[in-house]
C-alpha positions as CSV (number, residue, x, y, z in Angstrom):
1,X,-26.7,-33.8,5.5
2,X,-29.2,-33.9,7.6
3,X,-33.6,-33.5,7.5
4,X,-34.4,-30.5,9.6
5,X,-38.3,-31.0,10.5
6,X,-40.7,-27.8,10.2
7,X,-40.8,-26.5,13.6
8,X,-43.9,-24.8,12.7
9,X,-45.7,-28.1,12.3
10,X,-44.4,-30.2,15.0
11,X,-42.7,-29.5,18.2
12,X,-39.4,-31.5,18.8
13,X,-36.6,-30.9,21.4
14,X,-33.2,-33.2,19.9
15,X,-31.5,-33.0,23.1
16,X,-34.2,-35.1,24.9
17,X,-35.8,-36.6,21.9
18,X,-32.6,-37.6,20.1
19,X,-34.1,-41.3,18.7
20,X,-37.4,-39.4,17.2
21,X,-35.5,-38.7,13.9
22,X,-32.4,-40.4,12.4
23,X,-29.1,-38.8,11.2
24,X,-29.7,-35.8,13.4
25,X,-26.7,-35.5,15.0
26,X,-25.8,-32.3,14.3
27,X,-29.2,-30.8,15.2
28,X,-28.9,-32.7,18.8
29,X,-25.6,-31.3,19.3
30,X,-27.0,-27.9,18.7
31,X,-29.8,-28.3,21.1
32,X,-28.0,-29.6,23.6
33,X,-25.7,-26.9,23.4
34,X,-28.8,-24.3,24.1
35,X,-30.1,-26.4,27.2
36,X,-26.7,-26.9,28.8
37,X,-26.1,-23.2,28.8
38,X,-29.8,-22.0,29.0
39,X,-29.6,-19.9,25.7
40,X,-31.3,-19.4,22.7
41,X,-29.0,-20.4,19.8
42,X,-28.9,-20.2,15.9
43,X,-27.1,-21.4,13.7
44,X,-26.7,-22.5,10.1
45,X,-26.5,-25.6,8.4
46,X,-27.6,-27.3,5.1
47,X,-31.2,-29.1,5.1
48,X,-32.2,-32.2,3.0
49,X,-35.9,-32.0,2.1
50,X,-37.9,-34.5,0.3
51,X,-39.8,-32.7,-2.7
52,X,-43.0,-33.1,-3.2
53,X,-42.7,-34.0,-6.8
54,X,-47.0,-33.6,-7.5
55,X,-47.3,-30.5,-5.9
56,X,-44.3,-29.1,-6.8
57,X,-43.0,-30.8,-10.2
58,X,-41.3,-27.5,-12.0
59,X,-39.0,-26.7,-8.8
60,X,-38.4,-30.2,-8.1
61,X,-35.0,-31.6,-8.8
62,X,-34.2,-34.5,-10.6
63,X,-33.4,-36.8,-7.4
64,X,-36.3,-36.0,-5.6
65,X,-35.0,-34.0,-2.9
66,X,-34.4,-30.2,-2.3
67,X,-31.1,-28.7,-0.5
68,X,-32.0,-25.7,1.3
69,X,-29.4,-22.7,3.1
70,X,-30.7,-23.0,6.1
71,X,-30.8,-21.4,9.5
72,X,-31.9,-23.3,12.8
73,X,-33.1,-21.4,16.4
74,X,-33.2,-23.6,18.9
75,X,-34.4,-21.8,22.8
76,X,-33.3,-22.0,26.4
77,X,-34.7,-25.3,27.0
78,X,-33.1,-27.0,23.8
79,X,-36.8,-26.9,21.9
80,X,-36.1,-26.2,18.1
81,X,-38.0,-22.7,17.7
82,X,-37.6,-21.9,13.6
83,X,-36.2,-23.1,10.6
84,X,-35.2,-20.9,7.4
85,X,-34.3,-21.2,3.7
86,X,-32.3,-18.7,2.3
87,X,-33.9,-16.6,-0.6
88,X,-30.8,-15.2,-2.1
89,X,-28.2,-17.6,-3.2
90,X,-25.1,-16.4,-4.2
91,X,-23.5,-18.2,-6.8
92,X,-24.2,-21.7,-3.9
93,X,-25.1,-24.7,-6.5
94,X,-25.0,-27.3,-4.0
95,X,-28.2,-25.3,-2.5
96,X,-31.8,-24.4,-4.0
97,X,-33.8,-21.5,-4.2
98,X,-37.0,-23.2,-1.7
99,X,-40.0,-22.7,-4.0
100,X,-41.9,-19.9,-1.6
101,X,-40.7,-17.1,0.4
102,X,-40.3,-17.4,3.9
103,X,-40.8,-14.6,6.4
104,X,-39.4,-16.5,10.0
105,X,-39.1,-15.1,13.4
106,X,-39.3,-16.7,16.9
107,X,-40.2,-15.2,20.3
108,X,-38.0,-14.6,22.9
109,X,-39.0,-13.9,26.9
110,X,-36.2,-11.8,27.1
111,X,-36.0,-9.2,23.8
112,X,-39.4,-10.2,22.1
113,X,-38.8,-10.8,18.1
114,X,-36.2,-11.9,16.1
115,X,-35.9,-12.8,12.2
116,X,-34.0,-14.9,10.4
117,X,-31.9,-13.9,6.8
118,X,-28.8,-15.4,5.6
119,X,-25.7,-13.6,3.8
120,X,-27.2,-12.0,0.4
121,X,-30.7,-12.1,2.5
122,X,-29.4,-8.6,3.2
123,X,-29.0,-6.8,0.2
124,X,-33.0,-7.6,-1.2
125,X,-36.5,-6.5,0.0
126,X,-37.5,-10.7,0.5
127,X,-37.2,-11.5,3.0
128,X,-35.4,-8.6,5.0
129,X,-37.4,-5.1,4.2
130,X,-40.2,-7.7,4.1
131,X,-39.2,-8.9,8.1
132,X,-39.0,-5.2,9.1
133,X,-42.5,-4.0,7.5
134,X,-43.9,-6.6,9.6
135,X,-42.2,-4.6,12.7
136,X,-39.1,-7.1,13.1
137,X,-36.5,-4.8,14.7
138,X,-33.9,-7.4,15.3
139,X,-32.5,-9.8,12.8
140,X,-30.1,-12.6,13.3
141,X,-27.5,-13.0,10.3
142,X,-24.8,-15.7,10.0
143,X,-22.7,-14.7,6.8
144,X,-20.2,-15.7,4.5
145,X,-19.4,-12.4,3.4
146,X,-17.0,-11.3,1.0
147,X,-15.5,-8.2,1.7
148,X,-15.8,-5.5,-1.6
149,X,-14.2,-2.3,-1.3
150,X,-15.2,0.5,-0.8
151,X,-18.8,0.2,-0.4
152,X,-19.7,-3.2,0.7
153,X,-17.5,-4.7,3.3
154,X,-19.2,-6.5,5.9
155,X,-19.2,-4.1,9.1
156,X,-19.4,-0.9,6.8
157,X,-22.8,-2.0,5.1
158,X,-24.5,-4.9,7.7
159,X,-23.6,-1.5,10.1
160,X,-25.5,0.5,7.7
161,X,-28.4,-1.4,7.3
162,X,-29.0,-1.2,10.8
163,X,-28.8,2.3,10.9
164,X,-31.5,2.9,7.5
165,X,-33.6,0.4,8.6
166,X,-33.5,1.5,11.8
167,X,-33.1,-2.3,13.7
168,X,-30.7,-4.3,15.8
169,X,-28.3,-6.4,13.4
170,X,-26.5,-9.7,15.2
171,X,-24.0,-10.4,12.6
172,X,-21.4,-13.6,12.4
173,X,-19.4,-13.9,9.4
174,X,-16.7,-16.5,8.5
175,X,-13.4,-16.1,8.6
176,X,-11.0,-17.0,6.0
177,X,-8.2,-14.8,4.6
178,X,-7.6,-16.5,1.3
179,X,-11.7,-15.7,0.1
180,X,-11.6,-11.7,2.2
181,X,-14.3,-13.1,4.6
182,X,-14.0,-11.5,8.1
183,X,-15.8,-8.8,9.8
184,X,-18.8,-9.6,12.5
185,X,-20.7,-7.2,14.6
186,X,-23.7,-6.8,16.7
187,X,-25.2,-3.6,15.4
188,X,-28.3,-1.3,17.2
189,X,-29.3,2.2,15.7
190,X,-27.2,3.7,18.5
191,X,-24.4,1.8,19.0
192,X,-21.8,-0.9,17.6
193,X,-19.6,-3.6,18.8
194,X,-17.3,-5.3,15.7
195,X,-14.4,-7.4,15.0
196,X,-13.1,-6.7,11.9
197,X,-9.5,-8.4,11.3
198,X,-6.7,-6.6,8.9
199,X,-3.8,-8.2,7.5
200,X,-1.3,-9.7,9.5
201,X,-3.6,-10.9,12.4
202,X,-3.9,-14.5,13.4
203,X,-6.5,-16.3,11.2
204,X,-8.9,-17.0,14.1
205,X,-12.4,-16.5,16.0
206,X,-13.4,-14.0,17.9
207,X,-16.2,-13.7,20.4
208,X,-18.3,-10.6,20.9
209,X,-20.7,-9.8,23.8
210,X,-23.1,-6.6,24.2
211,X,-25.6,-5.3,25.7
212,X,-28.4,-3.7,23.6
213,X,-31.9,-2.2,23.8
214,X,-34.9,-4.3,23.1
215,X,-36.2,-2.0,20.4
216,X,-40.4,-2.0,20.2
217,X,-41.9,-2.2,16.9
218,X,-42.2,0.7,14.8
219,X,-42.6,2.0,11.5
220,X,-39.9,1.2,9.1
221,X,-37.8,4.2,7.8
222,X,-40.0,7.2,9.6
223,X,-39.7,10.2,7.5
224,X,-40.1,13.9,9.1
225,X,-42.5,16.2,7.7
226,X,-40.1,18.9,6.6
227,X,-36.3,19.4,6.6
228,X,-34.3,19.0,9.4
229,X,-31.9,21.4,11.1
230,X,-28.8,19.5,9.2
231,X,-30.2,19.1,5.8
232,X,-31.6,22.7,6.5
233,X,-28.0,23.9,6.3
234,X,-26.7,23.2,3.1
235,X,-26.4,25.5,0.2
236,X,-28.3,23.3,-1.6
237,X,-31.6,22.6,-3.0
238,X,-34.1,24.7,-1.4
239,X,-36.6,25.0,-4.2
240,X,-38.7,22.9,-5.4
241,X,-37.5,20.5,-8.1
242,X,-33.9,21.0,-7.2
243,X,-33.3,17.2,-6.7
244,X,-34.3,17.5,-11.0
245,X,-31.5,18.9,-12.1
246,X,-28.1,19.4,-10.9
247,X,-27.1,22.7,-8.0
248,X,-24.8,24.8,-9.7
249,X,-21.1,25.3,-8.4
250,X,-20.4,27.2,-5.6
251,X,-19.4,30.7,-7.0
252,X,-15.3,30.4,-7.6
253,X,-15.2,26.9,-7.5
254,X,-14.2,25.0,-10.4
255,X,-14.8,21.3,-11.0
256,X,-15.1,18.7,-14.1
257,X,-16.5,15.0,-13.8
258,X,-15.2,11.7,-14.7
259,X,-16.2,8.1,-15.1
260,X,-14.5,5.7,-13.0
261,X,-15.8,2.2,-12.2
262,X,-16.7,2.0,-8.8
263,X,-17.7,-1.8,-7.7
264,X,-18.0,-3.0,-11.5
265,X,-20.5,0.2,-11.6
266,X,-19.4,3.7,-13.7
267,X,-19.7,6.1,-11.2
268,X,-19.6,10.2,-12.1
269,X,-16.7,11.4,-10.0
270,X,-15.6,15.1,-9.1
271,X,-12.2,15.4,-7.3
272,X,-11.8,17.1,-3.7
273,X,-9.0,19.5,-4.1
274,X,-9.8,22.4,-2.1
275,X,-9.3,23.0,1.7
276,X,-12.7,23.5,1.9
277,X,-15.6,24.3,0.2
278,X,-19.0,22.8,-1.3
279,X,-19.3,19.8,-4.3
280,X,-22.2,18.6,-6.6
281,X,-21.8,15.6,-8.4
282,X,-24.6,14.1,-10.7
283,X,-25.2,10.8,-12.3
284,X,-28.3,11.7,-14.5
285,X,-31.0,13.3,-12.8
286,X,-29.5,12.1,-9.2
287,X,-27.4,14.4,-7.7
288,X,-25.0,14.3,-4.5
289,X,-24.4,17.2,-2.5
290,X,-21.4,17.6,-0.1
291,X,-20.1,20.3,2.0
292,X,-16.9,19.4,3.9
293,X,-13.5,21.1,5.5
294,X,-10.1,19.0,5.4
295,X,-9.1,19.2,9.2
296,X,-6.0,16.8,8.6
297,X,-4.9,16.2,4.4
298,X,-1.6,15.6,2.9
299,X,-2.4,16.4,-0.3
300,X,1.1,14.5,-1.5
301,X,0.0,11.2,-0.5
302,X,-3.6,10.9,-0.7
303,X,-6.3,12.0,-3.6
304,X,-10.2,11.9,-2.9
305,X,-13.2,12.1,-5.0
306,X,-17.3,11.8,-4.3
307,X,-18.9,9.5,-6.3
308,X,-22.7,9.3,-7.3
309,X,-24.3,6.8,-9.5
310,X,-28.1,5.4,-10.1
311,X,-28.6,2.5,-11.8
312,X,-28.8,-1.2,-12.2
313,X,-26.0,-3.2,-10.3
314,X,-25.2,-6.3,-12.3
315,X,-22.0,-8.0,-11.3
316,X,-22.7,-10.9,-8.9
317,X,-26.0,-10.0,-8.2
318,X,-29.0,-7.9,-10.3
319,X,-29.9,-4.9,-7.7
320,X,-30.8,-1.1,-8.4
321,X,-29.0,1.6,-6.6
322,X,-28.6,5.3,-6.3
323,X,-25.2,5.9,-4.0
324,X,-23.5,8.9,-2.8
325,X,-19.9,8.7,-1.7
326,X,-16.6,10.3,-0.7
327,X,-13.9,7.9,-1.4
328,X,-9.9,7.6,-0.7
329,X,-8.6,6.9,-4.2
330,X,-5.9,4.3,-4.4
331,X,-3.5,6.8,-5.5
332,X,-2.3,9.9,-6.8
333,X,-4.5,10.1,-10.6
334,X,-8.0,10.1,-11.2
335,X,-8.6,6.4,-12.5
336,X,-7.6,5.1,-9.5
337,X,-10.8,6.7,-7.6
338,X,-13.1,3.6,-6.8
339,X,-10.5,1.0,-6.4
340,X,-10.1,-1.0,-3.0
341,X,-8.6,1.4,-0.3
342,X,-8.1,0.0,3.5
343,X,-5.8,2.7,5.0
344,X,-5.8,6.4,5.4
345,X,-4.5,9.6,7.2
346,X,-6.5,12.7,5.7
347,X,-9.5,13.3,7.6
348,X,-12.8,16.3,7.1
349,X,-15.8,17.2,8.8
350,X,-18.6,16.7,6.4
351,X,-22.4,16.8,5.2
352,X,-23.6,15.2,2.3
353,X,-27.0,15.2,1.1
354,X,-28.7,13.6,-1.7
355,X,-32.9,13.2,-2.3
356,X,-33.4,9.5,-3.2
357,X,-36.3,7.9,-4.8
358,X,-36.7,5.0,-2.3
359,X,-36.9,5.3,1.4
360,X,-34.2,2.6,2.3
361,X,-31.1,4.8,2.4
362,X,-28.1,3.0,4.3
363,X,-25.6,5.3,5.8
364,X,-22.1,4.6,6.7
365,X,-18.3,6.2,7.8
366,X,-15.2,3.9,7.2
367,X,-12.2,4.6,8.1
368,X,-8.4,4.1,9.0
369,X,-8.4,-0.1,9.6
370,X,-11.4,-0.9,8.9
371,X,-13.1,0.5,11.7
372,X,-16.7,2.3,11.0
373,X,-18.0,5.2,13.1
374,X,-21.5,6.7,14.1
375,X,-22.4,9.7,12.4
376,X,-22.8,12.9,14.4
377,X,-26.7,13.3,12.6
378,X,-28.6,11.1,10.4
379,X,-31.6,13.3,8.8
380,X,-34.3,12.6,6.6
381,X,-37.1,14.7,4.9
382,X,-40.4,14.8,3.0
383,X,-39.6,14.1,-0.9
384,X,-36.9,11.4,-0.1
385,X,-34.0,14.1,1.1
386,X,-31.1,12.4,3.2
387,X,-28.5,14.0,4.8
388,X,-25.3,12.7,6.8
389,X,-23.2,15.2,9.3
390,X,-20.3,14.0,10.9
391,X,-17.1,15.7,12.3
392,X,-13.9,14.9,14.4
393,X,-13.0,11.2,12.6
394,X,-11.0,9.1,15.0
395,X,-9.5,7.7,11.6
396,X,-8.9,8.9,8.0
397,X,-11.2,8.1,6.1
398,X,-12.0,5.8,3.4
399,X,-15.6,5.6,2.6
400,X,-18.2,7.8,3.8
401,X,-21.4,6.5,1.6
402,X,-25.4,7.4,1.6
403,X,-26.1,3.7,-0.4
404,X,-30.0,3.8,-1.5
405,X,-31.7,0.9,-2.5
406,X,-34.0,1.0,-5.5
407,X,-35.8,-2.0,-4.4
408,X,-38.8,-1.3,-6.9
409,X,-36.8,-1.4,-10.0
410,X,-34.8,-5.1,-9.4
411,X,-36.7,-6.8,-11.6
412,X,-36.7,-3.6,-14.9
């Protein structure tokens, strides 16, 4: 393991200063790499620190020495750029949490600012909605990610943060089979290039290239003044305090809810039988709204439900939520509705809306082999309204999912 020095304190190029520090062999390698191709690189690594056992005695471990996450940026000429300590460990005991939050980006000639997170990183305000309020719009994110169906596997959600947050994702995940790690992608608001392996292909690397826009800084999560055209054509909640209580059924329709778990999370569930029609499903006081025609269904091999739930997330991880989604069930009766789904035929053209208490709603369309699609419109309003429209599905589908983040009630 080796001692990564602060970048921000000294300046220090391994490639052509490789006897300044010992045991840095990994970090000259790295560098070298960058200056013999003229690149900027990152990558991740552990880092040894010594603790400062007077100044920092209640975080200090017993030997003296912290072990940090960490990601390293290195530029074009080899120069080591940034160092960062992940915030969010994940169940990682070899590592500690470092004993201050770190917000770290570096400068680039080429597509100005980029910040640095780390796997979990993602799924909290520190230090990612934290990067993005300080007008980061492109974030570089090595992963060991852990693929959990249906709502969080790794190109479906790091796809969909880039979408709600409205920034440029550059995402490279491990792959092993035995631990359901795979799925990288480099991710812009308007486009998205992925690798995402199934089962049965070679347990292997794969490299991907793209070109993407250098997106300026902006506002995070821009809300229009009123609703938009899509949101404006549901059947729904047109009156004030309609997100309060639940829309009543479509006249002739007929529809009960369920509890299903859902992600270690009791979801309220309604069933999608009809060829067409209009759903509301509510867990509490948040309610999901969906309006969708089958255009491809065989109702003899595949069942779907929409799902809505607010609450705390606590399995693996404390994080509140309010989600919307449409999901494949895993077969033919309700209780299956939640479990892990990765294939499907039936396909509809859809909007569902929801209003949300938080403005960091991520949006996302799975479908047939893992492969995720751009909706047709993302739309959000005044008061927290969110609607998704999309049509004509290359795949059937599997998750379609409006996943809001209630980063103001973690810690409740």
């Amino acid at each position: 393991m080796e001692t990564i020095p602060d970048p921000q304190e000294e300046s220090w190029n391994p490639c052509t200063e490789p006897d300044k520090y010992n045991n840095t062999e990994v970090l000259q390698r790295l560098s070298c790499m960058a200056r013999r191709n003229n690149l900027y690189l990152v990558a991740n690594m552990p880092d040894l620190q010594p603790c400062p056992l007077k100044t920092a005695p209640s975080t200090c471990p017993p030997d003296g020495h912290w072990q940090f996450n960490t990601n390293v940026a290195f530029n074009s000429d080899g120069l080591l750029v940034a160092r960062y300590h992940k915030q969010n460990l994940f169940f990682e005991e070899s590592f500690d949490t470092p004993p201050k939050l770190e917000l770290i980006t570096f400068d680039t000639p080429f597509a100005g600012k980029f910040g640095l997170i780390i796997c979990f990183d993602i799924l909290f305000h520190d230090p990612t909605v934290a990067l993005v309020k300080m007008g980061v719009r492109q974030l570089i994110f090595p992963t060991a990610w852990m693929n959990e169906l249906p709502l969080l596997d790794s190109i479906q959600f790091h796809r969909a943060l880039s979408l709600g947050a409205n920034v440029t994702v550059l995402s490279s995940n491990l792959r092993n089979d035995q631990l359901i790690m795979t799925g990288s992608g480099i991710y812009t608001p308007f486009s998205a290039t992925f690798h995402h392996a199934v089962k049965g292909d070679p347990e292997e690397g794969q490299l991907l290239v793209a070109t993407v826009p250098v997106l300026g800084p902006v506002g995070v999560n821009d809300v229009t003044e009123s609703l938009s055209p899509v949101a404006a054509e549901s059947d729904h909640c047109h009156t004030d305090g309609c997100a309060d209580s639940p829309s009543p059924p479509s006249p002739g329709s007929s529809y009960s809810t369920f509890i299903g778990t859902m992600m270690h999370d009791p979801f309220k569930f309604v069933l999608i039988k009809e060829a067409e029609g209009n759903l509301t499903v509510c867990d509490g006081k948040f309610c999901c709204h969906l309006q969708y025609k089958w255009t491809a269904l065989d109702e003899g091999k595949e069942l779907y439900a929409m799902g809505a739930f607010a609450g705390t997330h606590t399995f693996n991880g404390r994080y509140a939520l309010q989600v919307c989604a449409v999901v494949r069930c895993a077969g033919l009766e309700a209780s299956s509705c939640g479990q892990t789904v990765e294939e499907a035929e039936s396909k509809m053209d859809f909007l569902m809306e929801a209003t949300f208490q938080t403005d960091y709603v991520y949006p996302s369309v799975l479908v047939n082999r893992m492969a995720i699609e751009q909706p047709d419109k993302l739309e959000k309003a005044a008061g927290g309204r969110v609607a998704m429209k999309h049509s004509n599905l290359s795949g059937g589908l599997i998750t379609a999912c409006l996943y809001g983040r209630m980063y103001q009630l973690d810690n409740e």
